[in-house]
Backbone as a printed PyTorch tensor [residue, N CA C, xyz], in Angstrom:
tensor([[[-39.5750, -40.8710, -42.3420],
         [-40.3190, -41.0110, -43.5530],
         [-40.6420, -39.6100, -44.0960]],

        [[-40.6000, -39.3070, -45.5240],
         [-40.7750, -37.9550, -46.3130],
         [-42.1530, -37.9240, -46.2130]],

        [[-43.2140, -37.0820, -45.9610],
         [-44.3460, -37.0520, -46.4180],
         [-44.5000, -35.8200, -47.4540]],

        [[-43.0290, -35.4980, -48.3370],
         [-43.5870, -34.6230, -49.5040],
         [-43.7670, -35.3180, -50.6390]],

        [[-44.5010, -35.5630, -51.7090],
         [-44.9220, -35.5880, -53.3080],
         [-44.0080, -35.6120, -53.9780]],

        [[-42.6580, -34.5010, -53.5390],
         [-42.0680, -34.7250, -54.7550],
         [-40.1640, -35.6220, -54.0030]],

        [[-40.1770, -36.1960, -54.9820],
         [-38.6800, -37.0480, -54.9000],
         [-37.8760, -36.2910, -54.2690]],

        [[-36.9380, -36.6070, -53.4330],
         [-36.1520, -36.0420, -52.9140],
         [-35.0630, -35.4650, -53.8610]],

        [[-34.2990, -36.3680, -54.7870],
         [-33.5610, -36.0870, -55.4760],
         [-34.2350, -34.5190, -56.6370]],

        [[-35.5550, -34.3830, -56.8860],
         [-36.2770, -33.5100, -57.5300],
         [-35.6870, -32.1950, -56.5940]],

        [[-36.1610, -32.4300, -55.6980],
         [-35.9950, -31.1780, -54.9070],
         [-34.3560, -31.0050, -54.6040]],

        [[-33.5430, -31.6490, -54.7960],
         [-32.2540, -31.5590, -54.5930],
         [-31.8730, -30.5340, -56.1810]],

        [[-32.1850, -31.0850, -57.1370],
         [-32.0250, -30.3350, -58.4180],
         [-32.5040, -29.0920, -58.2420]],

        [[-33.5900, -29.0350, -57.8350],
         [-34.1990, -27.6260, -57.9030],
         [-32.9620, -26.7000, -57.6910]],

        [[-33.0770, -26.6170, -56.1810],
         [-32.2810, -26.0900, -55.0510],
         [-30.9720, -25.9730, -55.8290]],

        [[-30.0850, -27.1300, -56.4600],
         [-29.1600, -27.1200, -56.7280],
         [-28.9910, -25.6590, -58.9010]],

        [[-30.2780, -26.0310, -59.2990],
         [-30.4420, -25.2190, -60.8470],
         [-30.4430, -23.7780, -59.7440]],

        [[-31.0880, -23.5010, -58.5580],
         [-31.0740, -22.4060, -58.1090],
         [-30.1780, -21.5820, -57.7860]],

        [[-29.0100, -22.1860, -57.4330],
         [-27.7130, -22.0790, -56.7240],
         [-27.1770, -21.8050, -57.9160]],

        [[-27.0190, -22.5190, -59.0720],
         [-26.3190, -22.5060, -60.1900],
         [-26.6310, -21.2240, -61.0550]],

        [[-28.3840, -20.4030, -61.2260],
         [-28.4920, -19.5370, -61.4280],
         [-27.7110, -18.2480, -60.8540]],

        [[-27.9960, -18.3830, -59.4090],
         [-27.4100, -17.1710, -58.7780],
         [-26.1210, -16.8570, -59.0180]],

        [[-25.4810, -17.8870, -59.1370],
         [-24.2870, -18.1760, -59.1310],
         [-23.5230, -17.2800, -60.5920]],

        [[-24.3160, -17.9870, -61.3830],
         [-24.2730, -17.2080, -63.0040],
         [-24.2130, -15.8800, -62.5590]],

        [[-25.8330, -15.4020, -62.3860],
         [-25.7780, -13.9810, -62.2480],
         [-24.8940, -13.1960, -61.4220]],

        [[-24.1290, -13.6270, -60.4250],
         [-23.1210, -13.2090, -59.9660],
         [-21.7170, -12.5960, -60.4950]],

        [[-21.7360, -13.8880, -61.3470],
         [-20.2540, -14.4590, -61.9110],
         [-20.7400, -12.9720, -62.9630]],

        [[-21.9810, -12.7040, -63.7960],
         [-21.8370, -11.6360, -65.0760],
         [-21.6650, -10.6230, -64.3170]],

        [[-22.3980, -10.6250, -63.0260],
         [-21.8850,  -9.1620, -62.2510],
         [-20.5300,  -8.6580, -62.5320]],

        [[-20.2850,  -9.4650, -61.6820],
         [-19.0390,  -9.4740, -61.6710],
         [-17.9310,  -9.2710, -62.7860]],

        [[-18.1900,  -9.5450, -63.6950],
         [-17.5150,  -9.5440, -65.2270],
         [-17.7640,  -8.4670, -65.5330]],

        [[-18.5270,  -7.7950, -65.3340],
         [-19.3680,  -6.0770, -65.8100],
         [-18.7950,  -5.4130, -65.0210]],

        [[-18.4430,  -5.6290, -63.7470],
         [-17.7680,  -4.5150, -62.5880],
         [-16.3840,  -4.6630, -63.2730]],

        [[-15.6180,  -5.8290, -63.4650],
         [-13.9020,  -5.4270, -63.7600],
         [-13.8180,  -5.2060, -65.4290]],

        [[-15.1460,  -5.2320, -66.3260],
         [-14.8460,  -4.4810, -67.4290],
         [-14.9380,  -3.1280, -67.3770]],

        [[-16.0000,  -2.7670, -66.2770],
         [-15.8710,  -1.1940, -66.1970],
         [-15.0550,  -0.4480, -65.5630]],

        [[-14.7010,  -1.0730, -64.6070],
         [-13.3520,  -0.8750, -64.0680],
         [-12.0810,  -0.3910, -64.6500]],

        [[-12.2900,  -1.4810, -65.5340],
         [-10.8140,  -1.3080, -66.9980],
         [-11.1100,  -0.0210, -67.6240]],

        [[-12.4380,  -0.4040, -67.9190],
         [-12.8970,   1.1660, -69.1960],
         [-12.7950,   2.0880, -68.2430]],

        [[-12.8800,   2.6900, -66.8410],
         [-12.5990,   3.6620, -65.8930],
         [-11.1420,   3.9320, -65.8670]],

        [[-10.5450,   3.0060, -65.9020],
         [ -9.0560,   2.9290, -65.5940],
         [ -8.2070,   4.1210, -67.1350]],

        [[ -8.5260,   2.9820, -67.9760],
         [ -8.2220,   3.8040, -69.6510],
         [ -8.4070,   5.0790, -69.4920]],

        [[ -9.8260,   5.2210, -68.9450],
         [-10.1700,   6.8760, -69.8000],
         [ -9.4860,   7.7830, -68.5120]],

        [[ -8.9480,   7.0450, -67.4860],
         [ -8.2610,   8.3340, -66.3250],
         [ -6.7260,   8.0880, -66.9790]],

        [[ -6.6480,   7.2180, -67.7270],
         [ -5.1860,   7.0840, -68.2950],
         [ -4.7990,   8.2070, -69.2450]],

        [[ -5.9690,   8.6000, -70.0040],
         [ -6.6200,   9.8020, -71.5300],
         [ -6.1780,  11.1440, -70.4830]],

        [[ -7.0460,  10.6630, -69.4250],
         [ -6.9840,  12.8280, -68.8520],
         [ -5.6960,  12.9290, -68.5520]],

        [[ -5.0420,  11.9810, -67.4230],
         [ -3.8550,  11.3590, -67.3920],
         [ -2.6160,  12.4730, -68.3390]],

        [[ -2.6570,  11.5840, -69.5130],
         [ -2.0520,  11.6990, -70.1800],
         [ -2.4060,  13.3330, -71.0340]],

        [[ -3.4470,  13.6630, -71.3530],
         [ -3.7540,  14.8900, -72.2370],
         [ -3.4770,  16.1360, -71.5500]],

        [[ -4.1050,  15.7990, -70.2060],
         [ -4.5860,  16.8090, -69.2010],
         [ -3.2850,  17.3930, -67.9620]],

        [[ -1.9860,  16.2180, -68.2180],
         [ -1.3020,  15.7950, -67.0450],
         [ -1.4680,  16.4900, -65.4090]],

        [[ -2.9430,  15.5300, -65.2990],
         [ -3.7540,  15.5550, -64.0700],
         [ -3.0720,  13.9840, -63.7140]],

        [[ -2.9520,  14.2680, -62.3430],
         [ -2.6740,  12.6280, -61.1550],
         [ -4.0220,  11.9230, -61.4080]],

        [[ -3.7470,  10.5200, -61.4340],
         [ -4.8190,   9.5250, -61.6840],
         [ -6.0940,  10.0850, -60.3550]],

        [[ -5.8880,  10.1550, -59.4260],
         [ -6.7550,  10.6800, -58.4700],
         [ -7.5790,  11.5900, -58.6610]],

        [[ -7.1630,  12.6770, -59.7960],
         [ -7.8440,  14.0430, -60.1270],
         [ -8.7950,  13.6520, -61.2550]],

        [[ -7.9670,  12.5710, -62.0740],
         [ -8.5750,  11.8400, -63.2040],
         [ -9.7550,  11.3570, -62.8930]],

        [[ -9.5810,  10.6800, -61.7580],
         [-11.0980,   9.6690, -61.5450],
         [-12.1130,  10.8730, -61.2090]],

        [[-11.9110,  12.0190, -60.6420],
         [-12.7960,  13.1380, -59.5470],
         [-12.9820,  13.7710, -60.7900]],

        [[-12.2240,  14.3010, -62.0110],
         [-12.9550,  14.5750, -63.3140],
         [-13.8270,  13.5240, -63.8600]],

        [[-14.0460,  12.6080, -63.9100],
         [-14.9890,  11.6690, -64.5200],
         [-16.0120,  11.7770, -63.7640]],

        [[-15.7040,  11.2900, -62.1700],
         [-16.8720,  11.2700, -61.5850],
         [-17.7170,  12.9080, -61.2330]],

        [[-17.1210,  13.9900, -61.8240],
         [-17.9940,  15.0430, -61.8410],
         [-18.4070,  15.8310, -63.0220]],

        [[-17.9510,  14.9130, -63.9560],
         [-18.7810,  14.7930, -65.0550],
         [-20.2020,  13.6660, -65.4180]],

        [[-19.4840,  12.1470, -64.4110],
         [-20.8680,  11.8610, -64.5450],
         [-22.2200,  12.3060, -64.0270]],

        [[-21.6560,  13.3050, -62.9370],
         [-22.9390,  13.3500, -61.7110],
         [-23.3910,  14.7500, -62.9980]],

        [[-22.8930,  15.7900, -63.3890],
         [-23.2210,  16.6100, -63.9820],
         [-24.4160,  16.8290, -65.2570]],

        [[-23.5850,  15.2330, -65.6640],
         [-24.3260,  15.0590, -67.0010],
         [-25.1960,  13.6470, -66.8810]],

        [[-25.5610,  13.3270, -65.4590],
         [-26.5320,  12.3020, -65.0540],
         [-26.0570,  11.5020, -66.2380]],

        [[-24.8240,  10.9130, -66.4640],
         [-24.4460,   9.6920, -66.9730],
         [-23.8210,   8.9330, -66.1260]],

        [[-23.8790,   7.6350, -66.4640],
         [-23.0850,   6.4480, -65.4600],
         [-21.7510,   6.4730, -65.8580]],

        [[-20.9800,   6.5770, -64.7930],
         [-19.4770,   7.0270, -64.8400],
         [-19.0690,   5.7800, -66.2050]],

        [[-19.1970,   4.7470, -66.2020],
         [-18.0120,   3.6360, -67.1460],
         [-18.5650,   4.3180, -68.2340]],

        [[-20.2660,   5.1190, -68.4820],
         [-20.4840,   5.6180, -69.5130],
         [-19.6510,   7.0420, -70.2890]],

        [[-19.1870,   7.6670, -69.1910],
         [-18.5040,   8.5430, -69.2450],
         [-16.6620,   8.6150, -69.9750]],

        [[-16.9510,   7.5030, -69.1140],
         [-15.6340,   6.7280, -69.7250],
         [-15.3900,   6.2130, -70.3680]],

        [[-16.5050,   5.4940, -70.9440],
         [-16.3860,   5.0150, -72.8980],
         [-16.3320,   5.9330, -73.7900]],

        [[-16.7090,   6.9660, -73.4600],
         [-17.3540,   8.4860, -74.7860],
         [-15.9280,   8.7830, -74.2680]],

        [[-15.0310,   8.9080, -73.3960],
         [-13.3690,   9.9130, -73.3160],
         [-12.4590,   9.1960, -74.1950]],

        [[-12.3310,   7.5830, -74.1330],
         [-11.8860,   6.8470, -74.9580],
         [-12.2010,   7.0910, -76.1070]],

        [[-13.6010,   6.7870, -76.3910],
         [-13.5780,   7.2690, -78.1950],
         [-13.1390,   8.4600, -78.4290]],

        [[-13.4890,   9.4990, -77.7340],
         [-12.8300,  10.9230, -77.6670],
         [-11.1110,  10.7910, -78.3720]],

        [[-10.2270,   9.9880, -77.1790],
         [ -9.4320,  10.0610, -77.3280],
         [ -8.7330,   8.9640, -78.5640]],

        [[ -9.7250,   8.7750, -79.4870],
         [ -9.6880,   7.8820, -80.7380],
         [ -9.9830,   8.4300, -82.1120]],

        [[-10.3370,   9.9150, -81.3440],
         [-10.4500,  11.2080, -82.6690],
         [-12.4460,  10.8690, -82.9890]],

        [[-12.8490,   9.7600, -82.0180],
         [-14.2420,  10.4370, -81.8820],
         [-14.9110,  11.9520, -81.1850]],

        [[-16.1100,  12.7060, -81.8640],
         [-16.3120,  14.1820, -81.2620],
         [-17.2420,  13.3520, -79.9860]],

        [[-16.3690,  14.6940, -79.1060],
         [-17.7480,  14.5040, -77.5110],
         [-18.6190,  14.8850, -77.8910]],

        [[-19.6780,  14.3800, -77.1920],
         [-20.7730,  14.7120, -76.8050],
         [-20.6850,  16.3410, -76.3790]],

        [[-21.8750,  17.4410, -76.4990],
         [-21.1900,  18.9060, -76.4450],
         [-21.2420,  19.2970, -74.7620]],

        [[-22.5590,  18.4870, -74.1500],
         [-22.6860,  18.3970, -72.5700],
         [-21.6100,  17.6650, -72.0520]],

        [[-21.0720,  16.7920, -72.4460],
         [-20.4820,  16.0390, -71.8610],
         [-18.7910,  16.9320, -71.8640]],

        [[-18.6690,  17.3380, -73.2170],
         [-17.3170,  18.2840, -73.5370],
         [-17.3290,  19.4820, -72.6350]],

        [[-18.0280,  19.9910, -72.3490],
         [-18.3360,  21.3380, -71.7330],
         [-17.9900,  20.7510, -70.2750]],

        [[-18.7130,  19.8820, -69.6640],
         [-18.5540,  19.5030, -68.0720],
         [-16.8760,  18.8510, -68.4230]],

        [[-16.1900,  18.2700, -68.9690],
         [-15.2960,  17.5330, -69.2260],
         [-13.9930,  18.9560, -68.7220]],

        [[-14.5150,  19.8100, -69.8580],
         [-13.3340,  21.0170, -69.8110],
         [-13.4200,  22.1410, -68.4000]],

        [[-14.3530,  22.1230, -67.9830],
         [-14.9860,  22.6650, -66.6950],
         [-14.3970,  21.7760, -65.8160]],

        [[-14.5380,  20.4130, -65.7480],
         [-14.1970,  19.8310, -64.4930],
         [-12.3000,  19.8590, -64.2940]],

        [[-12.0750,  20.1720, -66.0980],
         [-10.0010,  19.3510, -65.7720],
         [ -9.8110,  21.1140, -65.2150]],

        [[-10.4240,  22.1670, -65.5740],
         [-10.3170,  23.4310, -65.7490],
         [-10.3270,  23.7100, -63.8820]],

        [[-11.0740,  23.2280, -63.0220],
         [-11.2420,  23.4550, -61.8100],
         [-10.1830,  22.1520, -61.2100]],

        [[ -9.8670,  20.9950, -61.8940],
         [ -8.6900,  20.2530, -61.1560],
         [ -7.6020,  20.8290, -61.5430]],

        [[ -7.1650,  21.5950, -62.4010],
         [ -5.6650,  22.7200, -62.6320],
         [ -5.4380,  23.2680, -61.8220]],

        [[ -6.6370,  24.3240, -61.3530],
         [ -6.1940,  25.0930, -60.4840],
         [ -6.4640,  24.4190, -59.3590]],

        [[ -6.8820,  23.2320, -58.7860],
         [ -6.3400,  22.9990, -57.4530],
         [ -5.0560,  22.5210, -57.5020]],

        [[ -4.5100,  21.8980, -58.5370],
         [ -3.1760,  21.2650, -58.9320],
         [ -2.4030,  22.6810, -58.5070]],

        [[ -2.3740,  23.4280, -59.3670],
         [ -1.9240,  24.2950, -59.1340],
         [ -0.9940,  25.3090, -58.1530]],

        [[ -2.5230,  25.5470, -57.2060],
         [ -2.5890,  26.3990, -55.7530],
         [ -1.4760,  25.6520, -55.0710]],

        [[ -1.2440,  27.1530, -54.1850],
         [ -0.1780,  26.7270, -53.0350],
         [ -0.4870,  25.6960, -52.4630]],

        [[  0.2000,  24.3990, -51.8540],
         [  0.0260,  23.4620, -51.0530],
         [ -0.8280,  22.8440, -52.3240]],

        [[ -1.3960,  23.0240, -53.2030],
         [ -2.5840,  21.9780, -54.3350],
         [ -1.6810,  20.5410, -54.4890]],

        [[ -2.5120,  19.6900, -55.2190],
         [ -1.6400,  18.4460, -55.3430],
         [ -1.0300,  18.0860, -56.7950]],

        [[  0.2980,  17.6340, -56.1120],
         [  0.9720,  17.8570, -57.9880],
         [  0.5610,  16.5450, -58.3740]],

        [[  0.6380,  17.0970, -60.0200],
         [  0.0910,  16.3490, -60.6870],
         [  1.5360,  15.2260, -61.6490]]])
């Protein structure tokens, strides 16, 4: 015998709208990680291509521009895209941008460095 107040089936919904929330919020996670992903992907495609830096050097320029300019990397990577859409950088962000491909050259570069 139940001795709780509320219907069983009540408490089955609950539990079940609960599951269904998390579930949501998961699922947008998730949708936000492989859009930024993409927008990460593009803008190492930009250095990629402008810079002809290896996708590997690409991502290590972004990510030391984001840490530089305390921006969130996909943020970093939306402003290179517009960049590379004939939008102007940002002048912090341009400065760490040309600094960071400027120090992946010359490791490209150096004896034994990695080609690009």
């Amino acid at each position: 015998m139940t001795t709780s107040r509320v219907p069983r089936s009540s408490l089955d919904g609950l539990r079940d709208g609960a599951v269904v929330a998390r579930l949501e919020q998961e699922n947008a996670q998730l949708r936000h990680a492989v859009d930024s992903h993409a927008t990460v992907d593009q803008a190492i495609g930009v250095l990629t291509a402008i810079h002809q830096l290896a996708p590997a050097m690409g991502f290590e320029v972004l990510r030391e521009v984001s840490q530089h300019t305390n921006t969130k990397l996909h943020t970093v990577a939306e402003t290179v895209i517009a960049w590379a859409l004939g939008q102007p950088l940002p002048e912090l962000v341009g400065q760490e941008l040309y600094a960071a491909v400027q120090r992946r050259s010359r490791q490209r570069d150096a004896p034994g460095g990695e080609a690009g």
